[in-house]
C-alpha positions in Angstrom: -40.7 0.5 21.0 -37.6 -0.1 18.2 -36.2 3.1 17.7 -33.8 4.0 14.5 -31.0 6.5 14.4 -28.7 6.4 17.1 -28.2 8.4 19.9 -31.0 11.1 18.0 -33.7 7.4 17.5 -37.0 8.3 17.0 -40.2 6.3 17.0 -44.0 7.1 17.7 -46.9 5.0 18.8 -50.2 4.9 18.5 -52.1 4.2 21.9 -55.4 3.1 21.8 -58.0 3.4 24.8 -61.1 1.2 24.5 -62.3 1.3 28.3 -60.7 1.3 32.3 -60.4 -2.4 31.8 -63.8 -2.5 33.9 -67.2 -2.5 31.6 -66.4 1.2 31.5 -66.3 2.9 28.2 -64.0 6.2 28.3 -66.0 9.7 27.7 -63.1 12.2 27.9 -59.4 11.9 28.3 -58.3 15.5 30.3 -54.5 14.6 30.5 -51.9 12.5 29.7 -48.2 12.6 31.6 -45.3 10.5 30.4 -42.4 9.3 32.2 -39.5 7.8 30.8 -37.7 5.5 33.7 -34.9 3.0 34.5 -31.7 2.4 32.3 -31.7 5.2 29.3 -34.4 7.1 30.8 -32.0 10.5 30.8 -31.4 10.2 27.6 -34.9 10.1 25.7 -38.0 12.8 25.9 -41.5 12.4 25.2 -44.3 13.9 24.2 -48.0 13.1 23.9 -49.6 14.4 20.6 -53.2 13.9 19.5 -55.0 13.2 22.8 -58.7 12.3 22.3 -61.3 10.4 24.1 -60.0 7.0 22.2 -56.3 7.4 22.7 -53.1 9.6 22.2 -49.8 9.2 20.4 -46.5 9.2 21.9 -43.4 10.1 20.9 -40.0 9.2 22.0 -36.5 10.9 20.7 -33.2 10.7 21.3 -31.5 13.7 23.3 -27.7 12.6 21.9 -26.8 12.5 25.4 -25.6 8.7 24.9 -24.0 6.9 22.2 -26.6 5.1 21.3 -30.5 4.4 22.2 -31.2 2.5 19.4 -31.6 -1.1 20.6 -32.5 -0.3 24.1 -36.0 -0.9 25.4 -37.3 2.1 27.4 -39.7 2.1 29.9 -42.1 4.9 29.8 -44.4 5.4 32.8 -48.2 7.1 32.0 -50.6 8.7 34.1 -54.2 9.0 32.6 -56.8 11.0 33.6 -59.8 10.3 32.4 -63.9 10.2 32.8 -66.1 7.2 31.8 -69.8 7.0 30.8 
């Protein structure tokens, strides 16, 4: 995800959640966890807004706790639990 401002970057996605990547359609979504990891990873936070049975939005930001996050990718682990139909 490109991030903008500098050591305070910012930048959202939209995650989208069509099945279990079986035939499985997804009925419910009960949590989502994110995890940033690797280079940068202290320096970020996220948050998962909008959670629903299709998908959830993330949201990653800047802490200021490094110059600058602006051109570095992040990893961000997920765990998902979820029921299908």
């Amino acid at each position: 995800m490109p991030m903008n401002g500098g050591a305070y970057g910012y930048t959202s996605f939209d995650y989208k959640v069509p099945g279990d990547g079986s035939t499985n359609k997804i009925e419910n979504i009960f949590a989502v966890f994110a995890q940033p990891y690797g280079a940068y990873s202290n320096a970020i936070t996220v948050g998962i807004e909008n959670q629903s049975s299709s998908g959830f939005k993330m949201f990653m930001r800047g802490t200021g706790a490094t110059s600058n996050i602006e051109s570095q990718k992040i990893t961000v682990r997920l765990l998902i639990f979820y029921e299908v139909v």
